[in-house]
N, C-alpha and C positions, 0 to 999 in steps of 0.2 A: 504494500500500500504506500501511495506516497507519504512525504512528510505532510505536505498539505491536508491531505484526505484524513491521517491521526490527528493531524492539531483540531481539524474543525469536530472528529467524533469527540476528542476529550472533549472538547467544548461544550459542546451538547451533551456530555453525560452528565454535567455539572447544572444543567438548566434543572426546572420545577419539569417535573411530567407534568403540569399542566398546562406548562408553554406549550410544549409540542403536540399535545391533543387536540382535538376539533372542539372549539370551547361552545357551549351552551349559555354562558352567561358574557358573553356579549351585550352590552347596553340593548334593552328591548325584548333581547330572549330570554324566553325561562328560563331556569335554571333544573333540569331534571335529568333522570337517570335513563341510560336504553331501556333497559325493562322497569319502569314507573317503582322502583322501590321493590320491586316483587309483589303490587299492586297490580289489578286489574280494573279499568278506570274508563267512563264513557270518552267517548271521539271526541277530540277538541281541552281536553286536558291530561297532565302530566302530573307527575312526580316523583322526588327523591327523597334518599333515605337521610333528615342530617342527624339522626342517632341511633345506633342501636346498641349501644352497650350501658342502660342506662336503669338497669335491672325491671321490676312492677312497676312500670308507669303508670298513673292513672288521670286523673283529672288535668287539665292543662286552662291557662290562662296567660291574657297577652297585655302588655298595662299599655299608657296610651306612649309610649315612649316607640314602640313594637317591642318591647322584651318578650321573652317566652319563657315562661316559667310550668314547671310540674312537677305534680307531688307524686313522691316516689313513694311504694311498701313494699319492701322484699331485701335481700339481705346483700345485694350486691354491691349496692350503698348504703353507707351507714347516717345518710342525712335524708332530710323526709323530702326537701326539695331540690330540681335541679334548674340552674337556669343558664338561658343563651342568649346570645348578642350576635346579631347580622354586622358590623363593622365598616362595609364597604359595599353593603345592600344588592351581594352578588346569590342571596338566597342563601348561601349557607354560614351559620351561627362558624364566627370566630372568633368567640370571647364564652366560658363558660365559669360557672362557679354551683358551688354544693354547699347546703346548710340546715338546718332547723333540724329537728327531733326528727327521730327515725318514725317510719308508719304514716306518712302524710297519705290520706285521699284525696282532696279535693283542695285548688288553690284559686283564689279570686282574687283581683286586683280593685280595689275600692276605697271612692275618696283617697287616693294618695298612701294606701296601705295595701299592704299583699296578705289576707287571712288565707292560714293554714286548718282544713280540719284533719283535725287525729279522732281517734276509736270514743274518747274519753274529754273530749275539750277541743275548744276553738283558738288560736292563738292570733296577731298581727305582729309585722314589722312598719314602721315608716318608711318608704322607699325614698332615696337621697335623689334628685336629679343628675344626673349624669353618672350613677354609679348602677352596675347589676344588683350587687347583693346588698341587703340593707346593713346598715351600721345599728350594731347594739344589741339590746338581747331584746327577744319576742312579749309582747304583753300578753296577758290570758284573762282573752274576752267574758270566756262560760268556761266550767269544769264543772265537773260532777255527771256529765253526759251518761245516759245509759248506757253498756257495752258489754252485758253479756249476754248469752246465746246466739241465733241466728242472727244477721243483717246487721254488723256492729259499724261498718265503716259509714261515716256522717257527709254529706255532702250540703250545699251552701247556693241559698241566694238573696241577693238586696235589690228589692223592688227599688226603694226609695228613699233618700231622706238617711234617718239612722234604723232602719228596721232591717235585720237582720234575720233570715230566713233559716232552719235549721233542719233538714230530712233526719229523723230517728226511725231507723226500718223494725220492725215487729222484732219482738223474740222467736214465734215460731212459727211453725209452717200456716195453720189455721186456727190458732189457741185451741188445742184441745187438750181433754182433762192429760192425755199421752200425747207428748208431742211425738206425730211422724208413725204414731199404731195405728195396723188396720182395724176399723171400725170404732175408734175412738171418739164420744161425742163429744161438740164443744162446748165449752164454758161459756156458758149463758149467766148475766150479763158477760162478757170479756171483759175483765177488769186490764188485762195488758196494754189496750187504750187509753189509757188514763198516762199512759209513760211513754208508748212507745206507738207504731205503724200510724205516723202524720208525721205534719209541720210544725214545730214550735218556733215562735217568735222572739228575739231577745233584741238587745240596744247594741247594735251596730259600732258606739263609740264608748260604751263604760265599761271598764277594764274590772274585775270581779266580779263577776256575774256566777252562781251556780246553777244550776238546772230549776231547781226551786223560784228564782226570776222568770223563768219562760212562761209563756202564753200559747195554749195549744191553738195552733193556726187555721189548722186543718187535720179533719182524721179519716179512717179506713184507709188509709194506703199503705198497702205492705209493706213494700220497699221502694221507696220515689229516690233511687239511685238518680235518676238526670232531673235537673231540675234550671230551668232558666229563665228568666227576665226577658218579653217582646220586645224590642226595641221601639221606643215612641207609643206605646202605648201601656208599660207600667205594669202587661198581666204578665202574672207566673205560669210559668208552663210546665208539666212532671211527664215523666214516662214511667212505666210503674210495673214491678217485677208480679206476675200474676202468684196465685198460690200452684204447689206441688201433688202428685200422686195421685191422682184423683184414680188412677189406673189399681196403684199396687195397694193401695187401702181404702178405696170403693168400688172395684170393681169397674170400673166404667172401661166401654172399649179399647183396644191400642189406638183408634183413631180419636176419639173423644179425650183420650188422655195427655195424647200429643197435640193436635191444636185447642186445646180449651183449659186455663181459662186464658183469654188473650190478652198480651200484653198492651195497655193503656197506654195512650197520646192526650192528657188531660187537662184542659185548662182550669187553674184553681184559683179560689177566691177564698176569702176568711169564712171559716164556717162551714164551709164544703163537708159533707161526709159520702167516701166513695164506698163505702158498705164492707170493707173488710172487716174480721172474717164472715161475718155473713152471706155476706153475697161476693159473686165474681160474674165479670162479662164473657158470656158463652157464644163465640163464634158462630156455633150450629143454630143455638136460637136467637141468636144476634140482641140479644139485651141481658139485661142484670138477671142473673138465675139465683135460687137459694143453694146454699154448699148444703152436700151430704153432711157436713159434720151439726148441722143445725135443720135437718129434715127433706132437704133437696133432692131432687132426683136428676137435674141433667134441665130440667124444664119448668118446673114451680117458678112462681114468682117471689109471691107472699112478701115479707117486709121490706123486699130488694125493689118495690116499687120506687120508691123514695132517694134510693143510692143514684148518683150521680152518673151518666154515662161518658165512656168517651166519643173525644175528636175523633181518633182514630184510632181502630181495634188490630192491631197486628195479631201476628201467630202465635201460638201458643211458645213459651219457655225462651223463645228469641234472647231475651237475658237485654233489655235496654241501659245502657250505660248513663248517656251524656245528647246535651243538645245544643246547637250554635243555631242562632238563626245570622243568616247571611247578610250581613251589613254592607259588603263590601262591592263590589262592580267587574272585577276582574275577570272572575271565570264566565262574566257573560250573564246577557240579563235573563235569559231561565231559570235564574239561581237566585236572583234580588228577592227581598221578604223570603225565602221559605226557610225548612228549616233543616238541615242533619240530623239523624237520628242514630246512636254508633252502640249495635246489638253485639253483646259478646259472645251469645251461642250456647244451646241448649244443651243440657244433662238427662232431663227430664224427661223425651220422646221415645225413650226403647222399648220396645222392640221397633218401630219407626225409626228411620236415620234423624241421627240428631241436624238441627239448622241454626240459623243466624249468621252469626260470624261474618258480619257485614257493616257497611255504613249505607243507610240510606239518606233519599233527599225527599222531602213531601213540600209540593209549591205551598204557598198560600193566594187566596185572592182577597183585596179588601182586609187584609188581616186576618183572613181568619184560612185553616186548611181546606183544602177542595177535595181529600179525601182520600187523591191518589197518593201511591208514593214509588220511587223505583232506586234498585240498588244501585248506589255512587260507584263503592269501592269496596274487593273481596281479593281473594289471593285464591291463585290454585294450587299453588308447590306448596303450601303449608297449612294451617288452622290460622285461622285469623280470628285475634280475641281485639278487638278496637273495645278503649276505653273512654278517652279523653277528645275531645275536640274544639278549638279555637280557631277563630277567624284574627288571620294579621290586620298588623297595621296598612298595609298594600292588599291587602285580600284576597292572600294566600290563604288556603285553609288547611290547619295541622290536625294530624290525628296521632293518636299515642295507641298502642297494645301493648297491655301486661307480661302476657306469657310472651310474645315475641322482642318483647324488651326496648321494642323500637318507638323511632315519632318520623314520622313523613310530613314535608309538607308539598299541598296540591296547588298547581296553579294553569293559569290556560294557555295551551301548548302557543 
């Protein structure tokens, strides 16, 4: 080889591989991966992976700066949150930092504070302007949180003002005298209502708060895992984990077991009672039915006249995480007002194959949904558990998965 022809390979071995590659982030172009992250994604958008070694990820949120913050629970990290910084707004975060108590679910960014919730209590930091991670140590909003048996992780949202929204998922499957035995009946009244499966409300800005301060907001909801604020119009939104077994301790069909009871799209208001454990929404009879553990057979009404129905009735066990509604412009206006919907995927459908494992998108018209909905983004080379979901400051839309440890974020090819 000549000298010429060495001098110029040294040269080049010493550049960035990403000089020499065909850049995607060029002024204007997205910034994404050939195969979308190991996403599978409609025509017309992209995306790339910028984390995946970032252990249980779960809930994510973006402050108005575009930071990207999520709360981590799993033992890969030993801090509950991690956070990233875009730098040079080439799409991928090059600026990171880890902090707060291990076990974070759910992370919001509010009034100029980042609350953290854990199993057992809500914390804040004050975020500094031009810093990622905050300076100082965390205050603690509420403690005393319920958190044992089933549905302990808490999840968060601020309508407005200093009111502070606060999901406590049930203790058990149906309250019954046996939790999870077949033919076990329920406990009538359900005093586990009085603590747990609603909303309680607390002060958004007073720092020692215990459980014993809270205001029940809303009740009958199992587990209102997603929960989120409309934009411009102030209503809370939930998605709501249905109850279990109907199959292996009442007998009901493999088909009745696997789609029913369906997973809730619900819009809530103070007061609301969605009829848990009492009642569940039955897919086959397409409204509120009474549960076997309280005389139901599949089709009775009886006191579940009164429960609340949802917006939209998904499939049974789907497992709903988390909700964004779409602020942003980027990926195109079929996207403006509606909302994400990010299912982590059923246990509950066997002998039926288990589903979920997706993110959907459901338009809205006028504010309100129109009922359809269709899958965004799913994987085929693996299980897709999608937890978290946030819309950027550019609107880009991130999504996080626990089990696959990652955060993608999506944008329009």
């Amino acid at each position: 080889m000549p000298w010429i022809s060495r001098y110029a390979a040294a040269v080049l071995a010493l550049l960035p591989l990403a000089a020499l590659a065909p850049s995607h982030r060029e002024r204007g172009a997205p910034a994404c991966a050939p195969d979308n992250g190991g996403l599978t994604l409609p025509h017309g958008v992209c995306a790339t992976r910028i984390a995946d070694d970032v252990g249980a990820v779960r809930h994510l949120a973006v402050s108005p700066a575009g930071d990207l913050y999520a709360a981590v629970s799993g033992r890969l990290l030993s801090d509950g949150v991690v956070a990233f910084r875009d730098r040079d707004g080439d799409g991928t975060p090059d600026e990171r930092a880890t902090f707060g108590p291990s076990g974070g679910n759910d992370v919001v960014v509010h009034a100029g504070h980042l609350y953290l919730a854990l199993k057992d209590r809500v914390i804040r930091w004050r975020l500094t302007p031009g810093k990622l991670e905050p300076e100082g140590r965390p205050e603690t909003i509420v403690r005393d949180l319920p958190d044992n048996g089933n549905h302990t992780e808490k999840t968060l949202a601020f309508p407005g003002g200093d009111v502070m929204l606060v999901k406590i998922g049930s203790a058990t499957n149906s309250c019954q005298e046996s939790d999870r035995h077949a033919r076990s009946p329920g406990k009538d009244p359900c005093k586990e209502l009085e603590r747990r499966a609603g909303i309680w409300r607390f002060d958004a800005a007073r720092a020692g708060q215990t459980f014993a301060d809270g205001h029940r907001w809303a009740t009958g909801l199992r587990n209102a895992e997603a929960l989120a604020v409309q934009p411009g119009t102030g209503l809370v939104w939930a998605a709501v984990h249905g109850r279990d077994q109907l199959g292996d301790n009442w007998g009901f069909s493999d088909e009745a077991n696997a789609n029913d009871p369906a997973e809730e799209l619900v819009q809530v208001n103070e007061g609301d009672d969605f009829g848990w454990p009492y009642c569940y929404y039955s897919n086959d009879a397409k409204r509120k039915v009474l549960a076997p553990e309280y005389g139901g057979d599949g089709k009775k009404v009886g006191r579940c006249d009164k429960a609340k129905d949802p917006a939209i009735a998904f499939p049974g066990h789907w497992a709903p995480m988390s909700l964004a509604f779409y602020t942003g412009t980027q990926l195109g206006p079929a996207y403006e007002g509606g909302l994400f919907i990010a299912f982590h995927g059923s246990w509950n459908r066997a002998p039926l194959p288990q589903a979920g494992f997706r993110v959907v998108f459901a338009p809205f018209k006028d504010g309100k949904p129109t009922g359809d909905y269709d899958t965004f983004a799913s994987m085929k080379n693996e299980r897709f558990r999608p937890v978290g979901l946030a819309v950027g400051k550019d609107g880009a839309l991130y999504v996080s998965a626990d089990d696959n440890h990652a955060i993608w974020r999506i944008v329009k090819r």
